[in-house]
N, C-alpha and C positions, 0 to 999 in steps of 0.2 A: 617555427613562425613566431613564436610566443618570446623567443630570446630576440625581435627583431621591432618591438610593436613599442612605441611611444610612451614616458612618463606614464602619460593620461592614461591612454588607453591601458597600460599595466596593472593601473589603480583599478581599474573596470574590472578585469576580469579576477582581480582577488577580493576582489566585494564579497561580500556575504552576505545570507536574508534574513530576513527573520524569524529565527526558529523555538521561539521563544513561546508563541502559544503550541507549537506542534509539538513541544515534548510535553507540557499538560492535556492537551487533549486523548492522547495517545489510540485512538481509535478511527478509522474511518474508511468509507467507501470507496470503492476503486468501480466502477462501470465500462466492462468492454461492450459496444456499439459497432454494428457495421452491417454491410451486405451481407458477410460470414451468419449472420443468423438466420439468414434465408435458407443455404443449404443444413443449416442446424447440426451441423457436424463435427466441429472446432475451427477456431480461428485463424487458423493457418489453413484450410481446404483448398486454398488457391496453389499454394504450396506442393503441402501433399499430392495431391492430386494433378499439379501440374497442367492448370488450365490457365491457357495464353489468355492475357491481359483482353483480348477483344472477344470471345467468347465469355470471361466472366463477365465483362461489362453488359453482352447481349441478353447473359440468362438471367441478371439478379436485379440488376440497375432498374430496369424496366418494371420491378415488381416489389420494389422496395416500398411497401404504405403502409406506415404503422396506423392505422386507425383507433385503438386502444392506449397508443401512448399518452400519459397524465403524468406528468413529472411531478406533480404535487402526491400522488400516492407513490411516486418513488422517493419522494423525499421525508416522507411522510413515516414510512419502513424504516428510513436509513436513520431518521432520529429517537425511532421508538427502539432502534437494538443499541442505542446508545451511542451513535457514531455521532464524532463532532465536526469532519469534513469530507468531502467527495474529491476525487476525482474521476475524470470524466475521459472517454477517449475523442478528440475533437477529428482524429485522424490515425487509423493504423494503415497495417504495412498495406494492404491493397492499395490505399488512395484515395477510397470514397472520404469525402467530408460532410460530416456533419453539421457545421454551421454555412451563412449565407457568404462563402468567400467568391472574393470576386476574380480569382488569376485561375479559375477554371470552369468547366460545366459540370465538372464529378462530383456532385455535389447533391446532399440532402433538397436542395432547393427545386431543383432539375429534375430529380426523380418524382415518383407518384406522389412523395410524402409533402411534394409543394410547399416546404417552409423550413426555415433555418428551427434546429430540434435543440443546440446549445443553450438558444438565448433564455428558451423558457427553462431549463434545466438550471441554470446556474440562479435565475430568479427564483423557481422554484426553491431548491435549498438554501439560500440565503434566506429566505422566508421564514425557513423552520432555525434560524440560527447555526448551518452549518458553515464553514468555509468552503470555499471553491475552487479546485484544479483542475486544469485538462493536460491531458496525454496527447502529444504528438509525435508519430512515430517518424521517424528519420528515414527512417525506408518506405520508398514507395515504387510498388509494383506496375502500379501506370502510367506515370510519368514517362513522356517520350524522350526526355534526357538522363534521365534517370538507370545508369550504365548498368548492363546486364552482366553480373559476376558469376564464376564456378557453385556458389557456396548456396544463395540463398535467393527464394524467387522460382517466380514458376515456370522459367526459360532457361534456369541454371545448367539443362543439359542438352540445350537443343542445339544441333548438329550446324544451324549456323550462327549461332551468338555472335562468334566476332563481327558477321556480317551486318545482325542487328544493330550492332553497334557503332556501324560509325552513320557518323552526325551527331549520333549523342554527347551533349557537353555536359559534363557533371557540376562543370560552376554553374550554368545557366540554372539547374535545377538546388544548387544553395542558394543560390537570391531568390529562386521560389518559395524555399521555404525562410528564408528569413521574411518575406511577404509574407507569408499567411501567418508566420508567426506573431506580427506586428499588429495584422487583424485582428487576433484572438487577443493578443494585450495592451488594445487600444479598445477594441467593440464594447467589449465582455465586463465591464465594472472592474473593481480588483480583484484581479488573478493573484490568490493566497499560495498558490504552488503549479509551479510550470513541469511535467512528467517527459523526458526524452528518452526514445527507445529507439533502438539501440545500436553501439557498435561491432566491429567481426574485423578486423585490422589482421593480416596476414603477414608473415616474414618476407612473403617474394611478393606483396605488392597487392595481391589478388581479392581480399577484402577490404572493408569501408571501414574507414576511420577517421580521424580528427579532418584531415586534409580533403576528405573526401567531403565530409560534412561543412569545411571554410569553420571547424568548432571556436576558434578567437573571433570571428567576427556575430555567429550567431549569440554567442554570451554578449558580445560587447550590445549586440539588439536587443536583448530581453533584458539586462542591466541598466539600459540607458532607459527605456521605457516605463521596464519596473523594478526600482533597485533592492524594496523590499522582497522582491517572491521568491518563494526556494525552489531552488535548483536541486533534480537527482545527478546523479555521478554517471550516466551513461554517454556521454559527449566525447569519451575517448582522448580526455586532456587529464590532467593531474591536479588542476585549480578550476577554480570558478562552481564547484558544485556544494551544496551543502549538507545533502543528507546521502550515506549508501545505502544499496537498497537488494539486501540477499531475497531472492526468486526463489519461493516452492521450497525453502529449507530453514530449520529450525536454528541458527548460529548455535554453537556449544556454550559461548559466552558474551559479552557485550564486544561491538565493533571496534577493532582499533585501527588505527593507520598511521604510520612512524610512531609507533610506539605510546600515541595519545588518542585514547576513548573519541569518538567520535559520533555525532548525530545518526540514528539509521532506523530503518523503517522495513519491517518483514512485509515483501505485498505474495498475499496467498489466494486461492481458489478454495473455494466451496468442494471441486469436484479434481477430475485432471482438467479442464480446458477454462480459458479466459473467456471466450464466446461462447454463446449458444449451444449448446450440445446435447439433441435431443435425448441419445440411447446412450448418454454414459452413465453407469453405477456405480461409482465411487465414490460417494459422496461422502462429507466429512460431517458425525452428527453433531449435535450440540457441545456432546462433552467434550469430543476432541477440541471444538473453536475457542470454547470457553479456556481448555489449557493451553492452547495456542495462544491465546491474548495474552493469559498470566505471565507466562514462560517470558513472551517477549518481554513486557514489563520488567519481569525480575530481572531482567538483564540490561535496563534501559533502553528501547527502542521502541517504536510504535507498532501497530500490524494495520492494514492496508487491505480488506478482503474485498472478496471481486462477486460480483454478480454482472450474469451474464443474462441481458434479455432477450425475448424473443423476436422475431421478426414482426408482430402486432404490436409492438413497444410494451411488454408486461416480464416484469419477474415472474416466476414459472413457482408453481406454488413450492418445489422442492426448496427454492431460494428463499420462499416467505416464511416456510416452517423454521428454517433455523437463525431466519433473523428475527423470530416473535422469541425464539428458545435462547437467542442471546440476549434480547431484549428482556428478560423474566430476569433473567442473572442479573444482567447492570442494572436492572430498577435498584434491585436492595443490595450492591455490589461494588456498585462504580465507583463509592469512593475509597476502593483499593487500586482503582486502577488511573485513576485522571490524576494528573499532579504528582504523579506517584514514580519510583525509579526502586534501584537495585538497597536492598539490606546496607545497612550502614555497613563499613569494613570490621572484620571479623565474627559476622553473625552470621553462619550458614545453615539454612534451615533442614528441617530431617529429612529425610528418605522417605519419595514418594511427595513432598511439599513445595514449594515455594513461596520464599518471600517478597513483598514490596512496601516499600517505604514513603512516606509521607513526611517530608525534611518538613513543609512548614508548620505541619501542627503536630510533627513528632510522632507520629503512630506508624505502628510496624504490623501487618497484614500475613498471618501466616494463611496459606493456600492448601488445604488437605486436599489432594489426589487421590488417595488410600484416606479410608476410614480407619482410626485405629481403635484400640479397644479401651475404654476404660481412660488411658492417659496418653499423653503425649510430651515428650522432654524436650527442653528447648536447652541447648547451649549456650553459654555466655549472659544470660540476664538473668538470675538468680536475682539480680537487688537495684534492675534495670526498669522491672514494670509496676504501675501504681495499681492498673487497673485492665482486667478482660471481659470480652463479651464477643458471641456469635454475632456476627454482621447483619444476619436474613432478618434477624427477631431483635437483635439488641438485647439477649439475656445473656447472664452474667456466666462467667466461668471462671470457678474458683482455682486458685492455684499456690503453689509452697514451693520453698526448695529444701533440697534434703537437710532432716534432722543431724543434729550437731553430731549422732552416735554415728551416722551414716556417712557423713565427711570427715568424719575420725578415721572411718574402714575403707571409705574411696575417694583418697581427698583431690582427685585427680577429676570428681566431678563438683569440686566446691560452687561452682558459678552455676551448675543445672536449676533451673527451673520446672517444677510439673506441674501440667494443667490438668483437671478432671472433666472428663468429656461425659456427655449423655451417653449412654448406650447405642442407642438409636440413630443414625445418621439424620440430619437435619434433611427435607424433602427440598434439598436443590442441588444445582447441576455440581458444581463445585463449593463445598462451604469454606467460609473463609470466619477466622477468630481476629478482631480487632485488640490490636495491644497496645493500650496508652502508655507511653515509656515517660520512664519521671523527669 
């Protein structure tokens, strides 16, 4: 399709957004929302559990009243752990929507909650200075054109699918959502990042992909409307996205794609589940989050952490303990982390560390994971640093490199530099040594 599509419209879909404060900010909320917090189970319960689109609708729909919902003490959280934007799910795979659209009844407005939940969400966090994105999932489970495939969905194996299936038009249900996507980035003020979830494209036809989705025409909508907002790479096309976005896994090294570094953004969970999840124990504590964010950094990309609220509309306090625990880090932290990217080339930090780098005022962030004892050797800046100090406190840390007797007998570390540490590990989650490089 893409080989068939107009000058113009070719321009459209290789646009690109603006990502330009998203690689400084590097931090920010991800919010899964939906019926799924009702049964409090995970976000896929409709799924798993294989309950037909009209019984979820009869059990959850009906009881959906956040009473407790305050987007200002969720935004309130989200700026105090240091995160500098959101997003938001305006719609997952079930269907329900969360703002006031107007091409259905399935919707926040219609159920008990009586009110579009978006609008005050996104004013909310603009409030506090954060940016604003919503997640719209691609898949939807209620939708009566919305074709029922082998793969995914909670009719995936009933005995008469094909039969369900016909009337169902799968174009009719992409002008639906190029609708409500239009909604969302016309209603909503400026949409700083648009989230689409996701593709499952099969060899013999049997999953949803580009073609499925009409993917050239929905960029050529959200481009035209808002040319600045970035695109994730879930669309199932090769063009038109801006940032990739590795799920639940740590990349080894920064993202590349033909062979050139590229924009990307780790989006992770607190726990195992995106939504609500009453009885899960997994949860990830401070220190793990805290190296999760480093790691990403040191490799240029952002992280993306998710909190899942309850059906009352509240983060659940397991979600608020480790966003006050990340928030304590980034008070005296952050600025190893905003603005910040991978170690200049050829400086790899020790074993058990990480670095990040601050190209404009020159300062290079070693990350202790491990405490070590006494000293710490750094590679390659021997005659590189002017000046060090602990980040938490801003006291000094003295450092040399090896005496001229010592690069006589191992001159193979002539560039070493050694810092002298406290004893005592500094009282935070991860400490981090500030290096003014000359």
């Amino acid at each position: 399709m893409h080989g068939t599509v107009t000058p113009q419209l070719d321009d459209i879909l290789k646009a690109k957004g603006d990502t330009s404060w998203f690689t400084r900010d590097r931090l920010g909320m991800f919010i899964h929302w939906g019926l799924y917090s009702l049964p409090g189970r995970h976000e896929w319960v409709q799924h798993n559990e294989k309950i037909a689109p009209a019984d979820y609708r009869e059990r959850y729909f009906g009881r959906f009243d956040p009473d407790l919902y305050d987007p200002e003490l969720w935004a309130k959280a989200a700026a105090g752990a240091g995160m500098k934007y959101v997003v938001a799910t305006a719609k997952h795979h079930e269907g329900f929507c969360l703002w006031d659209s107007k091409l259905t009844d399935y919707t926040a407005v219609h159920s008990p909650a009586r009110r579009d939940l978006i609008r005050p969400l996104v004013e909310a966090f603009r409030g506090h200075g954060l940016r604003t994105g919503l997640y719209y999932s691609l898949l939807d489970w209620h939708h009566p054109h919305y074709r029922i495939d082998p793969h995914i969905g909670p009719l995936r194996e009933h005995p008469d699918r094909e039969a369900l299936n016909r009337g169902r038009d799968q174009g009719t249900y992409a002008a639906y959502m190029r609708g409500q996507v239009s909604e969302l980035l016309t209603g909503y003020g400026d949409i700083d990042v648009m989230w689409f979830d996701f593709s499952y494209p099969k060899p013999d036809g049997s999953g949803k992909g580009k073609d499925d989705w009409e993917s050239d025409r929905l960029l050529e909508t959200v481009r035209t409307l808002r040319p600045s907002v970035i695109l994730d790479d879930r669309l199932d096309v090769p063009y038109g996205w801006d940032i990739k976005t590795p799920e639940q896994f740590q990349p080894r090294s920064g993202v590349v794609v033909d062979g050139k570094p590229v924009v990307w953004e780790a989006c992770q969970t607190f726990s195992g589940s995106w939504g609500y999840h009453r009885d899960e124990s997994s949860w990830k504590s401070v220190e793990q989050i805290v190296r999760m964010l480093v790691d990403t950094v040191s490799k240029d990309g952002n992280l993306l952490l998710n909190v899942g609220p309850t059906s009352r509309g509240e983060f659940d306090r397991r979600a608020i303990e480790r966003l006050e625990g990340l928030g304590a880090w980034m008070r005296r932290h952050g600025r190893s982390i905003y603005g910040c990217g991978p170690a200049p080339a050829g400086l790899n930090a020790p074993q058990d560390c990480r670095y990040t780098y601050d190209a404009e005022r020159n300062r290079l962030y070693l990350h202790l994971f491990t405490w070590p004892f006494r000293h710490i050797e750094l590679h390659g800046l021997r005659d590189r640093v002017a000046y060090a100090q602990l980040l938490d406190d801003g006291s000094e840390i003295p450092f040399k490199g090896l005496d001229d007797w010592e690069v006589k007998e191992l001159p193979h570390l002539r560039d070493l530099l050694q810092l002298s540490l406290p004893v005592e590990k500094p009282p935070v989650t991860v400490p981090v040594i500030e290096l003014f490089l000359k």
